[in-house]
Every structure is written in structure tokens, then in C-alpha cells.
SELUMDREN-851129 format. One line per 3 residues: their letters; for each residue x, y, z of N, C-alpha, C. Coordinates in steps of 0.2 Angstrom, whole numbers. Each point is the difference from the previous one (the first is absolute). Example, Ala and Ser with C-alpha at 12.3 -4.5 7.8 and 13.67 -1.06 7.14 Angstrom:
SELUMDREN-851129
AS> 66:-28:39:-4:6:0:4:6:0  -2:5:-4:4:6:1:-4:5:3
//
This chain:
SELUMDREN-851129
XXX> -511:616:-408:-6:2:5:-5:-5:-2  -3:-3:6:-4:-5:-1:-9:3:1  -5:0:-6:-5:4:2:-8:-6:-1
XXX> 0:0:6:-6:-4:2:-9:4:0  -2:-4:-2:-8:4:-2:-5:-6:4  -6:3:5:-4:-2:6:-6:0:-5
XXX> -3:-5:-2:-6:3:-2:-6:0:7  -4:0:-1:-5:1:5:-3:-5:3  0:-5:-3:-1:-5:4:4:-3:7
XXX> 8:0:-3:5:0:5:0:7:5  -2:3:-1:1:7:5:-7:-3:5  -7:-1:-3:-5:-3:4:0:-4:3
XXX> 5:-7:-1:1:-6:4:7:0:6  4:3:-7:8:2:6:-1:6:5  -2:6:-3:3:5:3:-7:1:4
XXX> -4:-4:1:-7:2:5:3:5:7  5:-4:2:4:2:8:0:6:0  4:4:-4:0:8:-3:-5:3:-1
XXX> -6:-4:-3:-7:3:-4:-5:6:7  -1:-9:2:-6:0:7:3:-3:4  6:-3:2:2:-2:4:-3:-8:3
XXX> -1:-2:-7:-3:-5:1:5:-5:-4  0:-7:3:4:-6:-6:8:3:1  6:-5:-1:6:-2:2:1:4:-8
XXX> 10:2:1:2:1:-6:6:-5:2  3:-3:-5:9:-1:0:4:10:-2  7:0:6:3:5:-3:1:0:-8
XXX> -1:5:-1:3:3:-10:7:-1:3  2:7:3:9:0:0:3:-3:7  4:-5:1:3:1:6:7:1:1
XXX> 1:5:3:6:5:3:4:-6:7  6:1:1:4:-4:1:8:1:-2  3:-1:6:7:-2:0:2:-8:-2
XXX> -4:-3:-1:1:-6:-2:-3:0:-8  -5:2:-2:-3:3:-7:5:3:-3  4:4:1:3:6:-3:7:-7:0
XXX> 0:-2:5:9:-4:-1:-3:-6:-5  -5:-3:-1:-5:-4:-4:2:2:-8  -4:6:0:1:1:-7:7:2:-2
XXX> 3:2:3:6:2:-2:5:-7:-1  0:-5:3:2:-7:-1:-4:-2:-8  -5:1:-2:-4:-1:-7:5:3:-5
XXX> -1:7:2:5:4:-6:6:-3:0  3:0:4:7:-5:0:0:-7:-4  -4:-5:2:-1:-4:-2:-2:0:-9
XXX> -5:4:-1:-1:2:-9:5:1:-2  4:4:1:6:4:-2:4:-6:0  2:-5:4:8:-5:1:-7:-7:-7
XXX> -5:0:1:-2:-6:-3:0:4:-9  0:7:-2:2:4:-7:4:-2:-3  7:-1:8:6:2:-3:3:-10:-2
XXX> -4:-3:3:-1:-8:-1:-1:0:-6  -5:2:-5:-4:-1:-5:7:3:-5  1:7:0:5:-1:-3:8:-1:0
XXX> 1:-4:6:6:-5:-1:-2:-6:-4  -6:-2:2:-2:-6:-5:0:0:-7  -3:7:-3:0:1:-4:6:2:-4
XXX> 4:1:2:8:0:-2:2:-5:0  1:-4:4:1:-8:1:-2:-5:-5  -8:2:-2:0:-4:-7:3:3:-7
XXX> 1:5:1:1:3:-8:9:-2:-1  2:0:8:7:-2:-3:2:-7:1  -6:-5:3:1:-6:-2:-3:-1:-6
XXX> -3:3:-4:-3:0:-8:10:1:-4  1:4:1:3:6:-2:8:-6:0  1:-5:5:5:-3:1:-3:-5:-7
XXX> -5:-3:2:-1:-7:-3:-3:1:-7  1:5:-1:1:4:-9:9:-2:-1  1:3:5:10:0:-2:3:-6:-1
XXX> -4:-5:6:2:-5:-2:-1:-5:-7  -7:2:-1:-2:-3:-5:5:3:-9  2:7:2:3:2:-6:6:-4:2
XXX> 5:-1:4:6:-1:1:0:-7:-3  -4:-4:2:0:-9:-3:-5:0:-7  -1:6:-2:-1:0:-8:5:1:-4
XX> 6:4:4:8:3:-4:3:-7:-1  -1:-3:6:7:-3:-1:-2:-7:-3
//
């Protein structure tokens, strides 16, 4: 949960429209079947870019892990 604090000055210059009905606001929240299928592409996307970092991360440790082996094998022989 994301928790966002307005002090007064923003409430004065943003949210005047609400206040006295004076001065412009951008929306806070905007609702949507496009938003909704938006954010939901994000969480998918995080999730598939996670699952990247640790295949990468496995990737290096067993090309560590190989080029150790190697190095033992050509010190045996």
C-alpha cells in the first residue's frame, strides 16, 4: 500500500477546484478499462522482468561454477 501525504500548499494550488471551485486540478485516480488492463500488463511485466534477473542470476553462477571446473580439470592433468 502506497501512502501519499498533501501538505497544504498542494491542496491550495492543486485541489482549489474542490476548495472554492476555483483553479484546475489534474485527476488523482483515473478509473478505466484501459487503466485496469494497463496496470495489470505492469504486474505482468515486473513479474516476467524478476523471473529474467533470476535466470541471469543462475546463469552467471553456473558459468562461474563451469569455468572453476575447467580450471580444476587443466590443473589435474
Amino acid at each position: 500500500m502506497e501512502v501519499m501525504v498533501y501538505n497544504r500548499f498542494y491542496v491550495a494550488e492543486t485541489l482549489a477546484l474542490f476548495l472554492d471551485g476555483s483553479g484546475i486540478s489534474e485527476p488523482i485516480l483515473k478509473l478505466g478499462k484501459v487503466n485496469v488492463e494497463a496496470a495489470a500488463q505492469i504486474v505482468l511485466l515486473r513479474e516476467v522482468e524478476a523471473r529474467l534477473v533470476r535466470w541471469k542470476d543462475h546463469a552467471v553462477a553456473a558459468i562461474r561454477n563451469a569455468a572453476c571446473a575447467v580450471t580444476n580439470a587443466e590443473n589435474s592433468v
